[in-house]
C-alpha positions in Angstrom: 82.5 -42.1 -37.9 81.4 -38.5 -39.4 78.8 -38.8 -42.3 80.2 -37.5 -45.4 79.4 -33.9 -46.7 77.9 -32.6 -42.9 77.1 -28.8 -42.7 75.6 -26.5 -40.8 72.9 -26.0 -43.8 72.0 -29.8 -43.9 72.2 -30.4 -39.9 69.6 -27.1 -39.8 67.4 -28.6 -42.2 66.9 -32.3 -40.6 66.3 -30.4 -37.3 63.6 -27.7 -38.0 62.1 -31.0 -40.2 62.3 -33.4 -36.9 61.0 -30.2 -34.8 57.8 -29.7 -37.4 57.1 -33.6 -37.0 57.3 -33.5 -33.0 54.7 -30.7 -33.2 52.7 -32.2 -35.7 52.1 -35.2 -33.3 50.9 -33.1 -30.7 48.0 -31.6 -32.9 47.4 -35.1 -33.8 47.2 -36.5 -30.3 44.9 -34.3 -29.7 42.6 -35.3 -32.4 40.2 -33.7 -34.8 38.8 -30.8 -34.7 41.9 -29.1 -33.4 40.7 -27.2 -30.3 43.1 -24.8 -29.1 42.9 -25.4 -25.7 44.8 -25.9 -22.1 45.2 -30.1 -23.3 46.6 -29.0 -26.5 48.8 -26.6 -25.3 50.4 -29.0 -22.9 50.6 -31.7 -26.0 52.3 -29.6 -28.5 54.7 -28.3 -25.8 55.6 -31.0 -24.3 56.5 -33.0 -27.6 58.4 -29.7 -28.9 60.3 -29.5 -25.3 61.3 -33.2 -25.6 62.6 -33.4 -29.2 64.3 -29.8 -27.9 66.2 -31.4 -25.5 67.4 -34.5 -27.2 68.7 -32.4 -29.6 70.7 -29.8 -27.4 72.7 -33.0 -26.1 73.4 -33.9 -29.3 74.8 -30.3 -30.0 76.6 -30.3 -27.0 77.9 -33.9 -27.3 80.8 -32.8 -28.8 81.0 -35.7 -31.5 83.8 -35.0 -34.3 81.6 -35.3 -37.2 79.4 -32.1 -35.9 82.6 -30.5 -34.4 84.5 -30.4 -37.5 81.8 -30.2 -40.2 79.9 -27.2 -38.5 82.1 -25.9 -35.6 82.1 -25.8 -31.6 81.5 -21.9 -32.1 78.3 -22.1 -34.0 76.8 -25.4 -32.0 77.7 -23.5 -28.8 75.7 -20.8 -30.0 72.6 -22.5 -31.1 73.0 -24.2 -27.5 72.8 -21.1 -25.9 70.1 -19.6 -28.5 68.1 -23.5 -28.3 67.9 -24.4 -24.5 66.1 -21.4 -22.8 63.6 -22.5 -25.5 63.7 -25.6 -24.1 63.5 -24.7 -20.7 60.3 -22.0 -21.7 58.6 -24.9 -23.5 59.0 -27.6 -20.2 57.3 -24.6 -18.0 54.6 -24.0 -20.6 53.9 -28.0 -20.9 53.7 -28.0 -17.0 51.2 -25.3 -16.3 49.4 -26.1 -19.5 49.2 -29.9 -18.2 47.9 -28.4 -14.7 45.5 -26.3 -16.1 44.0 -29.1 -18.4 43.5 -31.3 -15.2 41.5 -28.4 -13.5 39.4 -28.1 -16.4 38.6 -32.1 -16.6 38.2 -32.6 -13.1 36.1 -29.1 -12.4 38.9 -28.2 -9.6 41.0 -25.6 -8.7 44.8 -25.0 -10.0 46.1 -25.5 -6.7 44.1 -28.5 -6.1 44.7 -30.0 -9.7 48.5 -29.0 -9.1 48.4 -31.8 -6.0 46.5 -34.6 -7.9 48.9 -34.1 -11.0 51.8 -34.8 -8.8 50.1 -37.8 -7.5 50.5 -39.3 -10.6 53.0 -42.2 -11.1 56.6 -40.4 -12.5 55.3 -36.8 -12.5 57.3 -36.0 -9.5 60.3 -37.0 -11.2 59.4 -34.9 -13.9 58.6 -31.9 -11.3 62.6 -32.6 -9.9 63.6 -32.3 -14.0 61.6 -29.1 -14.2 63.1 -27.6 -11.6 66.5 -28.3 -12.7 65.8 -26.7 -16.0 64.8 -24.0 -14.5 67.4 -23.0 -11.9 70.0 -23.8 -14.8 68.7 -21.6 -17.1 68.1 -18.9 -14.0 72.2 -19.3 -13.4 72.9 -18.5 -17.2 71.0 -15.2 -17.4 74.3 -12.8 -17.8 73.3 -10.9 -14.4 73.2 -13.7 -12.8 76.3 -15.8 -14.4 78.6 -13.2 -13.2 78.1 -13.9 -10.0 78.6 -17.3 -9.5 82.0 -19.3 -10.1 82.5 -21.4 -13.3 83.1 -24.4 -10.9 79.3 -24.4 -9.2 78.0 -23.3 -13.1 79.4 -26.2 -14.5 78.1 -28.6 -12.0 74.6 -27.6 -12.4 74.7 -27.7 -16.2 76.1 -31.3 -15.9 72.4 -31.6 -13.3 70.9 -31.3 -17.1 71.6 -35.0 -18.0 69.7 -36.0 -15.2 66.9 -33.7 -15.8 66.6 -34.8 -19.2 66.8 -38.2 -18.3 63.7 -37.5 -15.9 61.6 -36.3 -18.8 62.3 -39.0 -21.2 60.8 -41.5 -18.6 57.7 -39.1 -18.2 57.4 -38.5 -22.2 57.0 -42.3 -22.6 54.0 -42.7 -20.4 52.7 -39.2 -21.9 49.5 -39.3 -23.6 51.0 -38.3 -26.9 53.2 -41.7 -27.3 51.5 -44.3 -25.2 50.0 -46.6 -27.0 51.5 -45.7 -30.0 54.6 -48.8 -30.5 56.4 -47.1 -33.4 56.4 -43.7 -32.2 57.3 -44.9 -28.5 60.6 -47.0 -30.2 61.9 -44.1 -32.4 61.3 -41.3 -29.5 63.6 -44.2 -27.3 65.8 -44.1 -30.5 66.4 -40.8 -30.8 67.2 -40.4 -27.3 69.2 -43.4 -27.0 71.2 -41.7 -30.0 71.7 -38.7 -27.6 73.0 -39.9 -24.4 75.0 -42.1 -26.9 77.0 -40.0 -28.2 77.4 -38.0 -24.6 78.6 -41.0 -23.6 81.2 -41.8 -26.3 82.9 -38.3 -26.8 82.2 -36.7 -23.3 83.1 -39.7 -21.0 84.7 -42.8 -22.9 87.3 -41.0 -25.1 88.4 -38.6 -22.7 89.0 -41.5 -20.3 90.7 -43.4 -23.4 93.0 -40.9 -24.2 94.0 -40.3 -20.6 95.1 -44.1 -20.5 96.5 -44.1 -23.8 98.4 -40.4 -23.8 99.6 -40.5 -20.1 99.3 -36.7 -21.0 101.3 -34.7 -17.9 102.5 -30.9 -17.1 105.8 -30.9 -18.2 107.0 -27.1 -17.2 105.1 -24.0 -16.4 106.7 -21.0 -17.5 105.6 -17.2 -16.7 105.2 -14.8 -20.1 103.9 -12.2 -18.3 102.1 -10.9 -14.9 98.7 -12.7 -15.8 100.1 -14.9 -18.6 101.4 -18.2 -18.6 102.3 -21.2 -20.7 101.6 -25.1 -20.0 104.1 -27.7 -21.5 102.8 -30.9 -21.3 104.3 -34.4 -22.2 102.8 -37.4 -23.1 103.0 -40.8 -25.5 101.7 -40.9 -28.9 100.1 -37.8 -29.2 100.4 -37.8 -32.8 97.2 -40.1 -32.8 95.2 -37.1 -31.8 95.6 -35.5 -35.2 95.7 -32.3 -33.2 96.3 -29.2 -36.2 97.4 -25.4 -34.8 94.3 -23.4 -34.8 92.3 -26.0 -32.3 91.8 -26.0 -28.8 91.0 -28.7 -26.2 89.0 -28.3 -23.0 91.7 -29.1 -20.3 91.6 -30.3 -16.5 94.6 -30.7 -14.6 94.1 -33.0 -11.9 95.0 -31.8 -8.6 92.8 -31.7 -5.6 91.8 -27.7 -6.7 91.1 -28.0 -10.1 90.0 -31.1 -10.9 86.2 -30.0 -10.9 86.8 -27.8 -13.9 87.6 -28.4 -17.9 88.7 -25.2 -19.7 89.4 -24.7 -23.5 92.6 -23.2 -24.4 94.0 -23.1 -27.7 97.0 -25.0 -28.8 99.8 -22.2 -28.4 102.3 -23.5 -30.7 102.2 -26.6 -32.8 101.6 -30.0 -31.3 104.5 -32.7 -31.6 104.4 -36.7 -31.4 105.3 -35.7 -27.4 104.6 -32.1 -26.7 101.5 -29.8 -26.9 101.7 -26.3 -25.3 98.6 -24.2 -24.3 98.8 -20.2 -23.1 96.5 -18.9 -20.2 95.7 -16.0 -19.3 94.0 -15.2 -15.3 90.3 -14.3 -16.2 89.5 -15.5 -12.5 90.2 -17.2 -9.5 89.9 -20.8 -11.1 92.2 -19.9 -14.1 94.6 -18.3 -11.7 94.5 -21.9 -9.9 96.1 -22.9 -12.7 99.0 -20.7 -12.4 100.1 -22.8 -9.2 99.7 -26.4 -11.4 102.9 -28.5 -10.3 104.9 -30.3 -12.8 104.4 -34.1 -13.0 100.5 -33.1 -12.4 98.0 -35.6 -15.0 95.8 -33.6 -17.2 92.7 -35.0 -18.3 92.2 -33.5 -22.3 89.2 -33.4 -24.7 89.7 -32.9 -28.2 90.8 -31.6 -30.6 88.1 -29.3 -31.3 87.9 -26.2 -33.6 88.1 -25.3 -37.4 90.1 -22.4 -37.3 93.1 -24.3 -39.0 95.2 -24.0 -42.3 93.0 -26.6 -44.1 90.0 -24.2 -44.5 92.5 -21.9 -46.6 91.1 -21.1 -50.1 92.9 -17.9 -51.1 96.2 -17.0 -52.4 96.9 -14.9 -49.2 96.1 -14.9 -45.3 95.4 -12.3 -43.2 95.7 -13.2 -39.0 93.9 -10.8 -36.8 94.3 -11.6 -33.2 93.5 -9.7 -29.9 95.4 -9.9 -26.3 95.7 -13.8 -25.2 93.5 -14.5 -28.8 97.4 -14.7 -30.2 97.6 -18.2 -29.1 96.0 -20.3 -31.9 97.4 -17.2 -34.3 100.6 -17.8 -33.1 100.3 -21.6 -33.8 99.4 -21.0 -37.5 101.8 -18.2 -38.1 104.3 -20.6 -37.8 102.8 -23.4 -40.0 101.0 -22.3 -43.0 102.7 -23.2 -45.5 102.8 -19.6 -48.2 105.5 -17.5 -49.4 106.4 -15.1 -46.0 105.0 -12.4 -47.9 101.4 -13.4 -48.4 101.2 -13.8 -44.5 100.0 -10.7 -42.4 99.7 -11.0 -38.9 97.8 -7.9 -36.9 98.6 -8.4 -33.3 96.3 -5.5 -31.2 97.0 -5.0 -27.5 96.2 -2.5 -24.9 99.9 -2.2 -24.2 103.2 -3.1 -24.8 103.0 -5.7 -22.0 100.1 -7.6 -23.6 102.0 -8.8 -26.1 102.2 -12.2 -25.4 104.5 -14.7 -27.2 106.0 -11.5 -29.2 109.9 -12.7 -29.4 108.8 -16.2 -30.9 106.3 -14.0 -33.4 109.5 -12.1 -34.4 111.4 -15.0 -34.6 108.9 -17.0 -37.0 108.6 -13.2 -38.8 112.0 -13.1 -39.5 112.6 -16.8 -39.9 109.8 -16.9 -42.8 109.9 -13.4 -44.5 106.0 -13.1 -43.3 105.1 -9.6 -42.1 103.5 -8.7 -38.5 101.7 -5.5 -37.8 101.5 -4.7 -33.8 98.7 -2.5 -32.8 99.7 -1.8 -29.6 97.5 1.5 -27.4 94.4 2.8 -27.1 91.9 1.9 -29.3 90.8 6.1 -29.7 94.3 6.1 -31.3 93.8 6.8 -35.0 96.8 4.7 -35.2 95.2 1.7 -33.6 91.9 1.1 -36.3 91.5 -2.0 -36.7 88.2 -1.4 -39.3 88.5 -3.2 -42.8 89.2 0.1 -43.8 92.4 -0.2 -42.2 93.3 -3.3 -42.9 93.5 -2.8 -46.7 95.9 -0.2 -46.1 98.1 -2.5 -44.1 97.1 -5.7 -46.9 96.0 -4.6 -49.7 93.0 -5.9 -50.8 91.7 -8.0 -47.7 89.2 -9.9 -50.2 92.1 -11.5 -51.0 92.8 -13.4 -48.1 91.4 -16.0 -45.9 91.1 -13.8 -42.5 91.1 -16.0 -39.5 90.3 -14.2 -36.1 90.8 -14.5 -32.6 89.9 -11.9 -30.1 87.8 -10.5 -27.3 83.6 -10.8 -28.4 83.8 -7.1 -28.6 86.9 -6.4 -31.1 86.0 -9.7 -32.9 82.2 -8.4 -33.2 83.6 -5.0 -34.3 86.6 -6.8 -36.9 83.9 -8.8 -38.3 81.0 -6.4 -38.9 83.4 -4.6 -40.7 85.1 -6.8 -42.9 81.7 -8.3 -43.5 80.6 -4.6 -44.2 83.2 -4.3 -46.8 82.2 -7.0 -48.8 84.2 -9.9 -47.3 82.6 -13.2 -48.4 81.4 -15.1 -45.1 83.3 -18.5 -45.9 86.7 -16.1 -46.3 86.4 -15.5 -42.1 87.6 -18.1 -40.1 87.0 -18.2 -36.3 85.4 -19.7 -33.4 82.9 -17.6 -31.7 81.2 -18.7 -28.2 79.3 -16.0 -27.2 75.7 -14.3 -29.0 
């Protein structure tokens, strides 16, 4: 159940005041007069890594109550701002631990490095290192590219068993042993964690699979690298899906089973429908084009808070970008305004990139709302897409509720700008997954 009143503002606070306790205990562990040495170092790292990593699985763990009160967008970025912290923190706390051994036991680094391992659970711990590590090596951007989603995926899910590695070790540390009450609420809060990874990432995916019998319905082609999903199922009004959200999908066949992707909802979701669009980024979503019909798909969700309940204004401005039409499409049909206090600015490198355009002019026409194609190079005059340009199109666009879907690099552009031009922050609605 989600607590009442959750933001991003509270769930920030409770953190950085759990993260300023963890540290605290490692100064105190290591007793009065703090001396900043090699032991202290490895004390205060090691309790900051720890509490760090039970809280990047609760981020991740994709519960409702954090998904909808602060957003998969912004906990996906703190994940990917919060773990290489993480991971740093874990290296420090090993060669600082190594280091504090040589100094005790008058030895060398190398020779302190073997007796450490020696020690009962610390080679566990080494295997959890090392996992950190090559994870966080795989997501450096350089490196990401050149590796397939499928094997990136698979290490990240190595990360529960790293982590699971360094609780044992943290137990027997020298900063809770001995110490009852600390030892049961460190258990706690990790017993919290994997909880809730549990729950949402394992048991309700596999509950909705039993209870939706959610299959691939039809496939149809909308253009050379486009394609829509239809999929069928049984109650699927129990999902309280809304257009706007997304779910991270995998269809099982004996190809692309390994991999969950989120897609938006492409047009709104029915007691025995829901529709997704997909475009081929790579050869794993161009599996997907070759999905035959009858095939089970295994869904998590819904996610996202791009939908018609965060509306405040009188007016709504939709910005979307290539395939980024999808959850636009969805709430162009559904919010429910006068047609002409609905914009929809659809920008596209061509005319063939317009994806879902004859059911946008069918909504268009149906409702009286208005839809601006930007369709061209982006040098074109014609083609600005600045909040300069969008009050020409709109009016005033600190009138509207803007919600925005596009590429990182048009949406970073679209928003600096509105932002720029005085655009309250709470008027922009979108999902954003990358820094």
């Amino acid at each position: 159940m989600r607590p009442p009143g959750i933001t991003a503002i509270t769930l920030v606070v409770v953190v950085y005041l759990g993260a300023a306790l963890a540290v605290l205990q490692g100064f105190v562990s290591g007793g009065l007069p703090i001396d900043f040495s090699a032991s202290l170092m490895a004390q205060v790292s090691g309790m900051a890594a720890g509490y760090g990593a039970a809280i990047m699985l609760i981020l991740m763990s994709r519960s409702p109550w954090l998904e909808r009160g602060v957003g998969a967008g912004r906990l996906s970025r703190w994940h990917a701002w919060g773990a290489p912290l993480v991971i740093i923190l874990t290296v420090l706390h090993a060669f600082a631990a190594v280091a504090a051994w040589a100094e005790v036991e008058s030895i060398d680094l190398i020779a302190a490095t073997y007796q450490v391992l020696n020690l009962p659970g610390l080679m566990t711990a080494l295997v959890g290192t090392v996992i950190l590590v090559l994870i966080g090596v795989t997501s450096i951007r350089a490196v990401r590219r050149r590796i397939s989603y499928e094997r990136w995926h698979f290490l990240h899910l190595l990360t529960y068993l790293a982590v699971g590695f360094g609780f044992v070790h943290q137990l027997a540390g020298p900063d809770l042993v001995g110490r009852r009450w600390l030892q049961i609420a460190w258990a706690l809060l990790y017993c919290y964690a994997f909880a809730l990874v549990l729950r949402w990432r394992v048991f309700q995916p596999i509950f909705q699979l039993w209870r939706h019998r959610l299959r691939v319905e039809d496939v149809r082609q909308e253009s050379e690298d486009v394609m829509s999903v239809l999929m069928s199922g049984q109650h699927l009004d129990e999902l309280r899906a809304e257009p706007g959200q997304f779910f991270r999908w995998r269809f099982l066949t004996r190809e692309t089973w390994r991999s969950a992707y989120p897609f938006s909802l492409s047009a709104p979701p029915t007691r025995h429908r829901l529709r997704i669009t997909i475009k081929a980024s790579g050869d794993g979503t161009r599996r997907l084009f070759a999905v035959p019909r009858g095939t089970l798909v295994f869904a998590e969700g819904p996610y996202g808070v791009i939908t018609s309940r965060r509306r405040r204004r009188p007016r709504v401005l939709l910005i979307a970008g290539g395939v980024g039409i999808t959850p636009m499409r969805s709430l162009f049909e559904v919010i429910d305004l006068p047609g002409k206090d609905i914009t929809l600015v659809y920008r596209a490198s061509k005319e063939q990139d317009l994806v879902l355009k004859h059911e946008i002019d069918e909504i268009a026409e149906r409702s009286g709302a208005r839809v601006v194609y930007l369709v061209g190079p982006s040098s074109d005059t014609a083609n600005d897409i600045s909040a300069h340009a969008l009050n020409r199109i709109v009016g005033d666009v600190r009138d509207h509720d803007v919600y925005l879907c596009a590429s990182p690099g048009l949406a970073a552009r679209v928003r600096g700008s509105l932002m720029d031009s005085g655009l309250p922050r709470h008027q922009l609605h979108e999902e954003r997954f990358s820094l």
